[in-house]
MARNU-702562 format. One record per residue: x negated, y, z negated of N, C-alpha, C in turn; residue in three letters. Coordinates in steps of 0.1 Angstrom, whole numbers, padded with zeros to 4 digits, always signed. Each point is the difference from the previous one (the first is absolute). Layout:
XYZXYZXYZALA
...
! end
This chain:
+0136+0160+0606-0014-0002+0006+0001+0001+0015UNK
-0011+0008+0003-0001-0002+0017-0012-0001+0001UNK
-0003-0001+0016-0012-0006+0011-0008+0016-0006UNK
+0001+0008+0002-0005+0017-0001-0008-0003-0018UNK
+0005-0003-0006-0003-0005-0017-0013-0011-0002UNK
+0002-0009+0010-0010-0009-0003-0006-0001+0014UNK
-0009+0005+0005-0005-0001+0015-0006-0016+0000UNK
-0004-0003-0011-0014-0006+0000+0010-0016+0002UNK
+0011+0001-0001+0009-0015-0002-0005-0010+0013UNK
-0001+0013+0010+0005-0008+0015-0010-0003+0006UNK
-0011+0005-0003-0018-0003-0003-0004-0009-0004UNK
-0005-0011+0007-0003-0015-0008-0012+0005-0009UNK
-0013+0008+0009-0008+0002-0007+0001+0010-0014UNK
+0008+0011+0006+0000+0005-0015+0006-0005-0011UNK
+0011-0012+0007+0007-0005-0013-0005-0014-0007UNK
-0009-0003+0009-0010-0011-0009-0012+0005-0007UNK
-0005+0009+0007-0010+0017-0013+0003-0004-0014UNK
+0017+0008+0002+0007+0008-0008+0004-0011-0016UNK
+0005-0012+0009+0005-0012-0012-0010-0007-0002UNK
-0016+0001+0003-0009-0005-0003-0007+0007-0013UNK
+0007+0009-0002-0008+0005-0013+0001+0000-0011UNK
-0002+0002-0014+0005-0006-0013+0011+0002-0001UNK
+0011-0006-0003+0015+0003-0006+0007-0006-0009UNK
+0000+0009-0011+0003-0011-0010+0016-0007-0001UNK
+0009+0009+0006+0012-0005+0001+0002-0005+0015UNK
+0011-0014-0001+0000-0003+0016+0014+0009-0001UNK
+0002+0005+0013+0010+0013+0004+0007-0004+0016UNK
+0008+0001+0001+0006-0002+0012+0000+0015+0006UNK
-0009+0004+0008+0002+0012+0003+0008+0003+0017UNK
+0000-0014+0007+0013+0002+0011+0006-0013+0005UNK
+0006-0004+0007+0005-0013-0001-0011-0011+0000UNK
-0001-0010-0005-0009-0007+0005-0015+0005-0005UNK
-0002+0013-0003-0014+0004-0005-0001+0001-0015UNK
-0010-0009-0007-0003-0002-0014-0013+0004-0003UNK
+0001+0007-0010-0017+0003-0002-0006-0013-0008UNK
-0007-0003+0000-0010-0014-0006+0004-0003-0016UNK
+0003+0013-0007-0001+0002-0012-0007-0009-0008UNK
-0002+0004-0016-0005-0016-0008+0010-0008-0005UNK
+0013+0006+0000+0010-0011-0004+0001-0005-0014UNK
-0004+0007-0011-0001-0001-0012+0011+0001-0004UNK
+0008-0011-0010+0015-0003+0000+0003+0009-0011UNK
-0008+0009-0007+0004+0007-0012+0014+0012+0007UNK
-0006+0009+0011+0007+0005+0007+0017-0003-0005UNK
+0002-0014-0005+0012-0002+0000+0007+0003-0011UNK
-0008-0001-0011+0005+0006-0008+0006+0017-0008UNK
-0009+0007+0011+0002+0008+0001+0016+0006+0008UNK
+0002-0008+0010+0007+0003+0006+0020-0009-0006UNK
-0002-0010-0006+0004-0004-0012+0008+0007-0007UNK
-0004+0011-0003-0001+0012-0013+0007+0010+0007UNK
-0004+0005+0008+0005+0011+0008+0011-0007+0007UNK
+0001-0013+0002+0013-0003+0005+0014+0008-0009UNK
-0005-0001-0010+0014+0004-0010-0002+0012-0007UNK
-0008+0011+0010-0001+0014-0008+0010+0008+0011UNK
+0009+0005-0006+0014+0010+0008-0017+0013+0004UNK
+0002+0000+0009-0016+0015+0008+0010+0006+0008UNK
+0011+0000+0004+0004+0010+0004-0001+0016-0003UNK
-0005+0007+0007-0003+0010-0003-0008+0008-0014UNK
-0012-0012+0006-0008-0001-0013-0015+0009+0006UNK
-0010+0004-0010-0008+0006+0000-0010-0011-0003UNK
-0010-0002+0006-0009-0014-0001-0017+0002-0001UNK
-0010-0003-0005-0012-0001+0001-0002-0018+0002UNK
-0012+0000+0009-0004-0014-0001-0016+0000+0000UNK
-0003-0003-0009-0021+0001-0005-0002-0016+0007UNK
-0010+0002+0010-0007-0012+0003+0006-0005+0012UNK
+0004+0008+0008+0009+0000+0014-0006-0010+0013UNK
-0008+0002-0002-0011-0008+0012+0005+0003+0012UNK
+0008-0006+0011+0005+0002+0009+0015+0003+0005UNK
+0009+0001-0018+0010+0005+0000+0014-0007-0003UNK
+0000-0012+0003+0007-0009-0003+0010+0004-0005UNK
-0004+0007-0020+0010+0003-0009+0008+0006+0005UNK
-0001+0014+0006+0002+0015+0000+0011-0005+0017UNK
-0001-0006+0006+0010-0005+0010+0010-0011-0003UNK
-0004-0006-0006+0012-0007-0010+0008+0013-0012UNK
-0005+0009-0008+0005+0009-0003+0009+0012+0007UNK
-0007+0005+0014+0010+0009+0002+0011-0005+0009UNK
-0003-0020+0002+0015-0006+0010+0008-0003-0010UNK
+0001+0004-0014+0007-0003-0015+0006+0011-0002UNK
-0005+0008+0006+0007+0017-0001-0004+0011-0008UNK
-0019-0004-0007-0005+0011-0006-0003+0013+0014UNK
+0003+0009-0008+0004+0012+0008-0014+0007-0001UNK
-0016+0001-0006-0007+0002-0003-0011-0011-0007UNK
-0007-0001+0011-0015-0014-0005-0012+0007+0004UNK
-0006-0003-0008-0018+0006-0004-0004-0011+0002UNK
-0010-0005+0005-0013-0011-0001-0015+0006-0002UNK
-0004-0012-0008-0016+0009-0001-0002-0017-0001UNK
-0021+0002+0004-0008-0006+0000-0009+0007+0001UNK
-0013-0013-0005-0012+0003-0004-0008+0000+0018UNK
+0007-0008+0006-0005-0003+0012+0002+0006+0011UNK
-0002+0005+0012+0005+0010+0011-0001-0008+0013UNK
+0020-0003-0002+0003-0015+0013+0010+0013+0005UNK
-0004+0012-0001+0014+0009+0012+0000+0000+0011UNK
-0010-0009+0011+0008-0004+0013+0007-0017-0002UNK
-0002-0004-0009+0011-0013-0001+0007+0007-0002UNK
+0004+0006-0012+0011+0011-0010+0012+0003+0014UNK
-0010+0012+0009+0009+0005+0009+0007-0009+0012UNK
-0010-0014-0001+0009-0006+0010+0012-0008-0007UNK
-0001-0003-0016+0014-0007-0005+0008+0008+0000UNK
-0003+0016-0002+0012+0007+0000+0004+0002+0011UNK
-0009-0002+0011+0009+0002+0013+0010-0010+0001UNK
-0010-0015-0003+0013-0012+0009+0007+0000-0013UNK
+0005+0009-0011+0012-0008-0007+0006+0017+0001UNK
-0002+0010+0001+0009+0010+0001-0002+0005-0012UNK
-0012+0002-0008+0009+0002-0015-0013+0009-0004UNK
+0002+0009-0002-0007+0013-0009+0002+0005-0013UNK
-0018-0003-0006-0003+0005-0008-0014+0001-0001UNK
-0001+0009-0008-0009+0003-0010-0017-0007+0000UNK
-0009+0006+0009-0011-0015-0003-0014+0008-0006UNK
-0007-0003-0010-0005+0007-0005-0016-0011-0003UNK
-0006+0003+0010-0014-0012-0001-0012+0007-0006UNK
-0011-0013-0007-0008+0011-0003-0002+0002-0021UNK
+0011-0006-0001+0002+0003-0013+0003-0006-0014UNK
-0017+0000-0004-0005-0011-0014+0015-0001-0011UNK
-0001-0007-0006+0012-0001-0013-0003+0016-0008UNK
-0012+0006-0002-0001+0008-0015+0006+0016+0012UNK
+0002-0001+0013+0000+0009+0008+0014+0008-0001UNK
+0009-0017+0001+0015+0002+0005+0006+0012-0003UNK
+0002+0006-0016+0006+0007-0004-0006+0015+0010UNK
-0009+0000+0002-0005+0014+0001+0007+0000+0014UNK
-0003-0011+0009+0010+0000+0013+0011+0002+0002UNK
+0007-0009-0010+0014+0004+0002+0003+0015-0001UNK
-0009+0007-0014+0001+0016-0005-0003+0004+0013UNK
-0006+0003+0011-0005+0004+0014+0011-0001+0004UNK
+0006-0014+0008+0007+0002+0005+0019+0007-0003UNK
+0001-0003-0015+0011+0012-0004-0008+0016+0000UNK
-0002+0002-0003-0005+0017+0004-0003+0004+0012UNK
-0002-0008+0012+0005+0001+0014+0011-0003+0004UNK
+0010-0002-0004+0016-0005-0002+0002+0011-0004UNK
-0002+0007-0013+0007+0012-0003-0002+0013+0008UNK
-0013+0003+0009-0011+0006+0007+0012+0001+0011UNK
+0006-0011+0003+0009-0001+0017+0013+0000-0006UNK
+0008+0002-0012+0010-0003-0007-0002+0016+0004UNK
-0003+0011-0010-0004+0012-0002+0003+0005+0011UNK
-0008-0001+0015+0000+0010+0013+0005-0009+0007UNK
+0008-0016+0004+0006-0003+0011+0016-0005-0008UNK
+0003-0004-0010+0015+0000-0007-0009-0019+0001UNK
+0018-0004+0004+0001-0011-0003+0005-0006-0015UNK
-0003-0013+0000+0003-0006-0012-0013+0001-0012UNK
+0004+0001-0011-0006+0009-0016-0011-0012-0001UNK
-0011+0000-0001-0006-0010-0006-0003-0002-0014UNK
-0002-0016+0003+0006-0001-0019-0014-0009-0001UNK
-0001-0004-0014-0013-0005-0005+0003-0016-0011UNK
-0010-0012+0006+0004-0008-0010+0009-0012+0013UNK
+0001-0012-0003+0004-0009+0008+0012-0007-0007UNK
+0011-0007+0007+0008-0006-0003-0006-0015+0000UNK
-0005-0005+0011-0007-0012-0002-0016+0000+0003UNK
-0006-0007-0008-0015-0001+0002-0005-0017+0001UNK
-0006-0005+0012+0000-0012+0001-0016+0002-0002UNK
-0006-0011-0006-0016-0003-0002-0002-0009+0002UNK
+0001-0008+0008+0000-0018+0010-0019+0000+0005UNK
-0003-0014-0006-0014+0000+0004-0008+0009-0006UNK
-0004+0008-0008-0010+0009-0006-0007-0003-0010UNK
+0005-0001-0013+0000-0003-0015-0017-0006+0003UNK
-0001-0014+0006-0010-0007-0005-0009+0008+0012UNK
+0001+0011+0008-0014+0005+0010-0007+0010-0006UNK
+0007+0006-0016-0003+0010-0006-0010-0006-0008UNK
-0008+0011-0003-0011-0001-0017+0011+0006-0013UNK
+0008+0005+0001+0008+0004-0010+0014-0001+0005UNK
+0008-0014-0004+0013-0006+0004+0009+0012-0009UNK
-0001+0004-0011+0011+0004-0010-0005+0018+0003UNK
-0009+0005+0004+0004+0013+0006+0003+0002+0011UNK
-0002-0010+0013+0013+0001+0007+0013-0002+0003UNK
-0001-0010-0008+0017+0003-0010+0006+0014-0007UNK
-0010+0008-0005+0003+0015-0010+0005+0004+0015UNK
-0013+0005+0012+0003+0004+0009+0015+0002+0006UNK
+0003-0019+0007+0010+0003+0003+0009+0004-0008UNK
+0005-0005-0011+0012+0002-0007+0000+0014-0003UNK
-0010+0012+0002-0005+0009-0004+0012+0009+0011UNK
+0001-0008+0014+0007+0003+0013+0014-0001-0005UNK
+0009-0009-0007+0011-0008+0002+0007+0011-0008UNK
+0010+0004+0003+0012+0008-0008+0008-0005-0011UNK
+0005+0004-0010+0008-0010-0009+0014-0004+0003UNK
+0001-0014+0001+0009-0010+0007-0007-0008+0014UNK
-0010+0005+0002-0006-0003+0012-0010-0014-0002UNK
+0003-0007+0013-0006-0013-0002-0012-0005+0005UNK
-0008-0008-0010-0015-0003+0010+0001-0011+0000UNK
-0006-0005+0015-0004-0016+0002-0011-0002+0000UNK
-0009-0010-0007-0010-0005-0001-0004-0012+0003UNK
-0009-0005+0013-0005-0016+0003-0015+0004-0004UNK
-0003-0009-0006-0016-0004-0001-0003-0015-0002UNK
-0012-0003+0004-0006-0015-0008-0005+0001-0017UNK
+0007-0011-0005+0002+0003-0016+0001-0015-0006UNK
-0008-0001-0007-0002-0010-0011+0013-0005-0010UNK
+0007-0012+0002+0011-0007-0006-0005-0003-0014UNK
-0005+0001-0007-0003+0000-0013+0005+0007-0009UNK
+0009-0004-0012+0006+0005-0010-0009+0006-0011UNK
-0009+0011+0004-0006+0012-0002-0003+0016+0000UNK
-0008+0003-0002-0001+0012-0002-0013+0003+0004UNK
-0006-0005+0015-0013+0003+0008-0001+0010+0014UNK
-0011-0004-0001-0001+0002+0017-0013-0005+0000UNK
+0000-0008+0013-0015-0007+0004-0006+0009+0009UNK
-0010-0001+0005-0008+0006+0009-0004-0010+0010UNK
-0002+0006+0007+0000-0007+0013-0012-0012+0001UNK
-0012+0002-0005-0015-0009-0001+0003-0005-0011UNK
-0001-0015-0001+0009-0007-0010-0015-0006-0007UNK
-0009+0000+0005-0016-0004-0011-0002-0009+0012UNK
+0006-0008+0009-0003-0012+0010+0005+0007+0012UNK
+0001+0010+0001+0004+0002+0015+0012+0010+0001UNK
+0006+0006+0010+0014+0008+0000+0006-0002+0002UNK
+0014-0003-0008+0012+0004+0003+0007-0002+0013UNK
-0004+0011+0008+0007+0006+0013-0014+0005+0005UNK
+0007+0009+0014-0010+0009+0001-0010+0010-0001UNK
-0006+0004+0003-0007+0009-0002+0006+0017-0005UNK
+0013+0000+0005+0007+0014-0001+0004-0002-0011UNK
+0003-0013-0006+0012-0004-0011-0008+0008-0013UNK
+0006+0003-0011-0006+0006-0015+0006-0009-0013UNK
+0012+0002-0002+0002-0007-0014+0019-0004+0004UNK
+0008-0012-0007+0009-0007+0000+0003+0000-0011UNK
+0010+0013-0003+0009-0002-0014+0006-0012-0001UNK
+0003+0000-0016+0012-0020-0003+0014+0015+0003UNK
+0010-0009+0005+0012+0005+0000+0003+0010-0014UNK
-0001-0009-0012+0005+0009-0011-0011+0013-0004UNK
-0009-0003+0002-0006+0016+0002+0002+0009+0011UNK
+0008-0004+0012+0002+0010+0009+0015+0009-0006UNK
+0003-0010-0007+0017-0001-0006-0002+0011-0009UNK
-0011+0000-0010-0003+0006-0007-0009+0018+0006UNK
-0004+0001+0009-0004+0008+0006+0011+0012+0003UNK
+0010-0010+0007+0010+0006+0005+0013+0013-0011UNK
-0004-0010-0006+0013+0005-0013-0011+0012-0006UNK
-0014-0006-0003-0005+0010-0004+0000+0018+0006UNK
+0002+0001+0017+0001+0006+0008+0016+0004+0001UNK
+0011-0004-0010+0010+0000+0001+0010+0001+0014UNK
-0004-0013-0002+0003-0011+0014+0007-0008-0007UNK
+0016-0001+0006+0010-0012-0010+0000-0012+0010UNK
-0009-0012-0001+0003-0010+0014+0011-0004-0003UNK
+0008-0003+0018+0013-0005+0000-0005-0016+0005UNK
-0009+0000+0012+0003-0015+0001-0016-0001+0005UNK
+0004-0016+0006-0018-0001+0004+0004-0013+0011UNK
-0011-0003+0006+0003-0010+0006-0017-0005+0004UNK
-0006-0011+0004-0012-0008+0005-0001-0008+0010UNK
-0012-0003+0003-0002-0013+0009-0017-0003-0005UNK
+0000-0015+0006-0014-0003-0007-0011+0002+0011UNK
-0016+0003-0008-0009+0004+0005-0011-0009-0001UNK
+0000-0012+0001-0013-0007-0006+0001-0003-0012UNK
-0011-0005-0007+0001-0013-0013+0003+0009-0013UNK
-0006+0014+0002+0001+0007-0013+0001+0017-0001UNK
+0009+0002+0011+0004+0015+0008+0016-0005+0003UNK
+0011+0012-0004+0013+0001+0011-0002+0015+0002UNK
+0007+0001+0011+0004+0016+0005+0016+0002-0005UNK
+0004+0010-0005+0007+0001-0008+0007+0016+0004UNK
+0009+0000-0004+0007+0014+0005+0011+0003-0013UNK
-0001+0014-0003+0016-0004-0009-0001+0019+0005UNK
+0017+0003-0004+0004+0014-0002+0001+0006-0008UNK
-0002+0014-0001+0004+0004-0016+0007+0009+0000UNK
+0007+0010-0005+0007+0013-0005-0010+0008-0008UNK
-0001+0013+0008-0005+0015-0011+0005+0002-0008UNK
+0001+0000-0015+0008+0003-0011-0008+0012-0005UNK
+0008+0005-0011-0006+0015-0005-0009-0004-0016UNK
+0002-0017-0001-0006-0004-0012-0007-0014-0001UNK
-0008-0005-0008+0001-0009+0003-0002-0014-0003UNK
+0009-0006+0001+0004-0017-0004-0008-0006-0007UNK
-0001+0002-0014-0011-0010-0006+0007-0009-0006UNK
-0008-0013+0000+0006-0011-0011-0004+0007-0018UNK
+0006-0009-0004-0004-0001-0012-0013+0000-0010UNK
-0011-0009+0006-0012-0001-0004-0007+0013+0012UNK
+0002+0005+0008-0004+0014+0005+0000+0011-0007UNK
+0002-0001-0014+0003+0015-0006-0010+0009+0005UNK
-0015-0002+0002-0009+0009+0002+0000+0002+0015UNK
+0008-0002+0008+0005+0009+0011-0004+0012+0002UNK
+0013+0005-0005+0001+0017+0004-0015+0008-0007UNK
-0005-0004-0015-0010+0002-0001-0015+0003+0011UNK
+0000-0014+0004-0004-0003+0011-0005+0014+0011UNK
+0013+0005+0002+0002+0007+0010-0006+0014-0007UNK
-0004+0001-0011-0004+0016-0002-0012-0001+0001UNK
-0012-0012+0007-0011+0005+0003+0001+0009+0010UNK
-0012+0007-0002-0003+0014+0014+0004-0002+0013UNK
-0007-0013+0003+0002-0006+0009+0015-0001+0013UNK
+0005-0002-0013+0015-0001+0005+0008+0004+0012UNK
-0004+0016-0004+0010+0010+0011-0008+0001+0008UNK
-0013-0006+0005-0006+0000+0011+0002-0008+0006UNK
+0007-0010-0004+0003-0012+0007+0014+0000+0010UNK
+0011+0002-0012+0013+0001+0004+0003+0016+0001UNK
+0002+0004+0013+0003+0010+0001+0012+0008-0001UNK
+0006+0002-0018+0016+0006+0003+0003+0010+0006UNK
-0008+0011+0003+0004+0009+0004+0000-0002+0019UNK
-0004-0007+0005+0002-0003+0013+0016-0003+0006UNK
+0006-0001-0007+0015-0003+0006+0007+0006-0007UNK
+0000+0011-0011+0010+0006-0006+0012+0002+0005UNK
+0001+0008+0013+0010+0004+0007+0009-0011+0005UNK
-0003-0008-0001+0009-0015+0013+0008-0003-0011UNK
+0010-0008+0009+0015-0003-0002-0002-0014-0011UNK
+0011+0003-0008-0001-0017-0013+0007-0011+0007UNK
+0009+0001+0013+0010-0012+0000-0010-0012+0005UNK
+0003-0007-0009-0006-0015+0004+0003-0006+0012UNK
-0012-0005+0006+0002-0006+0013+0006-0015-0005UNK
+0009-0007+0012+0008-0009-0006-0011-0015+0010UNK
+0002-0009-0013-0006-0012+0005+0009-0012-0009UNK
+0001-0008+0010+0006-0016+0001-0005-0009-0010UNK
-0005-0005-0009-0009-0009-0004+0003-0011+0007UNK
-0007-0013+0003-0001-0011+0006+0009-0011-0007UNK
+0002-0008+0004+0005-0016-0006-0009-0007-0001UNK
-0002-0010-0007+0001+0000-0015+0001+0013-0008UNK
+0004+0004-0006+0001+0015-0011-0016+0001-0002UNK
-0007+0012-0005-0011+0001-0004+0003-0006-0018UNK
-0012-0001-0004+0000-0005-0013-0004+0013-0006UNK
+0014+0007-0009-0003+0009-0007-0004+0003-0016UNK
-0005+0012-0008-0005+0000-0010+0012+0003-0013UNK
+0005-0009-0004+0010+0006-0007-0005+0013-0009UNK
+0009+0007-0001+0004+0014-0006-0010+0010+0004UNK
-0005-0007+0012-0012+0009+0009+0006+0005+0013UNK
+0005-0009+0004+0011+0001+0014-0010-0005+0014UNK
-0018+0001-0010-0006+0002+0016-0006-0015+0007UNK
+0002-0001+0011-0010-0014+0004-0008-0006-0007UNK
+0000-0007-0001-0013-0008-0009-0010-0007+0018UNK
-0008+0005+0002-0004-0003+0011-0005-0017+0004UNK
-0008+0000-0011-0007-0012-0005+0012-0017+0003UNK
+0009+0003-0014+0011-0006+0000+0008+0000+0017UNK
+0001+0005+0003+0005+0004+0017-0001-0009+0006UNK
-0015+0002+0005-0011-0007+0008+0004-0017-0004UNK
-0001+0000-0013-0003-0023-0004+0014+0001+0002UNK
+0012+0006+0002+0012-0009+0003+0005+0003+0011UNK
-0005+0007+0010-0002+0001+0011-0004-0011+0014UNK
+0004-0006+0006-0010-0007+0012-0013+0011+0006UNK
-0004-0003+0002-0009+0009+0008+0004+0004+0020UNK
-0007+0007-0002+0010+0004+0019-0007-0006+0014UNK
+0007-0008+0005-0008-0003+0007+0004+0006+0018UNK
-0001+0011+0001+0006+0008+0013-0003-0008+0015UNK
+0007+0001+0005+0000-0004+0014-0007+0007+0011UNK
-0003-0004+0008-0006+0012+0011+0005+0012+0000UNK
+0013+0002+0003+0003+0014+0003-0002+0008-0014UNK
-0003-0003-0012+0002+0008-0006-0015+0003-0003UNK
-0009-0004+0006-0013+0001-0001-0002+0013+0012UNK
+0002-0004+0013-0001+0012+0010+0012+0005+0000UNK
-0005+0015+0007+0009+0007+0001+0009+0004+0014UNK
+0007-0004+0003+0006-0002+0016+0014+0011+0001UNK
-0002+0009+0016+0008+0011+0000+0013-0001-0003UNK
+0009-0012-0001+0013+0003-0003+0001-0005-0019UNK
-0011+0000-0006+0001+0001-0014+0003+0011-0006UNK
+0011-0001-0012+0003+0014-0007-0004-0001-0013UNK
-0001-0014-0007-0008-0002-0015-0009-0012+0002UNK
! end
């Protein structure tokens, strides 16, 4: 970082402008300078997760970027290629975190959940456009890791943004998921106007129970490895778990009608297989946590649900709430 990068630092007035305006993450953008952020402790579990994903020279998307946070924690972990998208258009914050942390990638504002695919298609066929007539390195299609932190409950349709991303993810490739999500040993989702009033805010839509997100996921052949929480009020946690892209997928027992399931029409409009054909199988490598996850016997896969109740819940400290320049996870 230098003085030439951020003019506006040395500027009382432009730098009280500048941090006076919405920011959802607080950000250390020079010594001593913090953006306001809202300080929402979910952040942590996100970062929790990604603590124990090997990203070295990993290929990354992150849906729901806001002002970047993820995608600078990812490329100081060693992904070699990070995409961000939002619905929202913060690319003069955007360009000033990448100035004060050094770290380039990919920012892509502007862009609804039912959009993404067609974006990302844009931006590879301009990749191959400058592959073709300037050389360089071969562009490839499809993500090693895909983080979805914060989204789930701002959508009208939580489980096609799920198709979406996973639609991105390569096979072996890992997605992270934080949303606010209903502890209930079920198979729901509430909506946000509860008959007496809402929920949350006004942005908020509907709060899967854990075991239907569980169920979502596998349905999307998503194998969860782990999960982790913290609490949200009397009848909400924010909740995070990871999963694995598998080529099939993980039904219990009483799921026979699964795969069935999947031959409505519908289907292949959802999860896109032909979107990643070409990318590489080696599984990206992840840690699980201590306590062990609570697994499904002769299933192999997280039981998410089970996770969560033997689990403490997380209760993160400051730093792991903001994000400050000599942080690497």
């Amino acid at each position: 970082m230098n003085a030439e990068s951020l003019p506006w630092i040395a500027d009382p007035e432009r730098r009280k402008a500048f941090l006076e305006q919405y920011w959802y993450y607080a950000m250390e953008l020079a010594p001593g300078v913090v953006t306001p952020g809202q300080r929402f402790p979910n952040v942590a579990l996100t970062r929790d997760l990604l603590s124990r994903v090997e990203l070295d020279g990993t290929r990354c998307l992150d849906i729901g970027t806001m002002e970047g946070l993820v995608p600078v924690l990812l490329k100081r972990r060693g992904a070699t290629d990070v995409v961000s998208i939002d619905g929202l258009d913060f690319s003069d914050k955007v360009a000033c975190v990448k100035a004060a942390y050094g770290a380039d990638f990919a920012y892509l504002p502007n862009i609804m959940s039912g959009s993404i695919l067609r974006a990302l298609d844009d931006r590879y066929a301009g990749e191959v456009t400058r592959f073709r007539y300037a050389g360089g390195r071969k562009p490839q299609r499809g993500f090693d890791v895909v983080v979805c932190s914060g989204v789930l409950y701002h959508v009208f349709s939580p489980f096609h943004v799920l198709a979406t991303a996973r639609s991105t993810l390569r096979p072996g490739g890992l997605m992270i998921i934080e949303t606010a999500a209903l502890p209930l040993d079920a198979y729901m989702m509430q909506y946000n106007f509860a008959g007496t009033g809402y929920v949350l805010g006004p942005s908020d839509t509907w709060f899967p129970t854990v075991p239907l997100l569980d169920h979502f996921l596998r349905f999307l052949k998503l194998m969860p490895l782990d999960a982790c929480w913290l609490r949200a009020g009397d009848h909400l946690v924010r909740f995070a778990c990871i999963a694995r892209a598998v080529e099939h997928r993980p039904t219990l027992p009483q799921e026979t009608l699964m795969e069935q399931a999947a031959w409505n029409l519908e289907y292949d409009t959802l999860l896109r297989s032909d979107f990643v054909q070409e990318a590489p199988t080696m599984p990206v490598t992840y840690v699980p946590a201590d306590p062990r996850p609570v697994y499904r016997p002769g299933l192999g896969t997280c039981d998410l649900h089970a996770t969560m109740r033997t689990r403490l819940p997380l209760e993160p400290a400051l730093d792991r709430i903001e994000l400050r320049l000599d942080h690497r996870t």
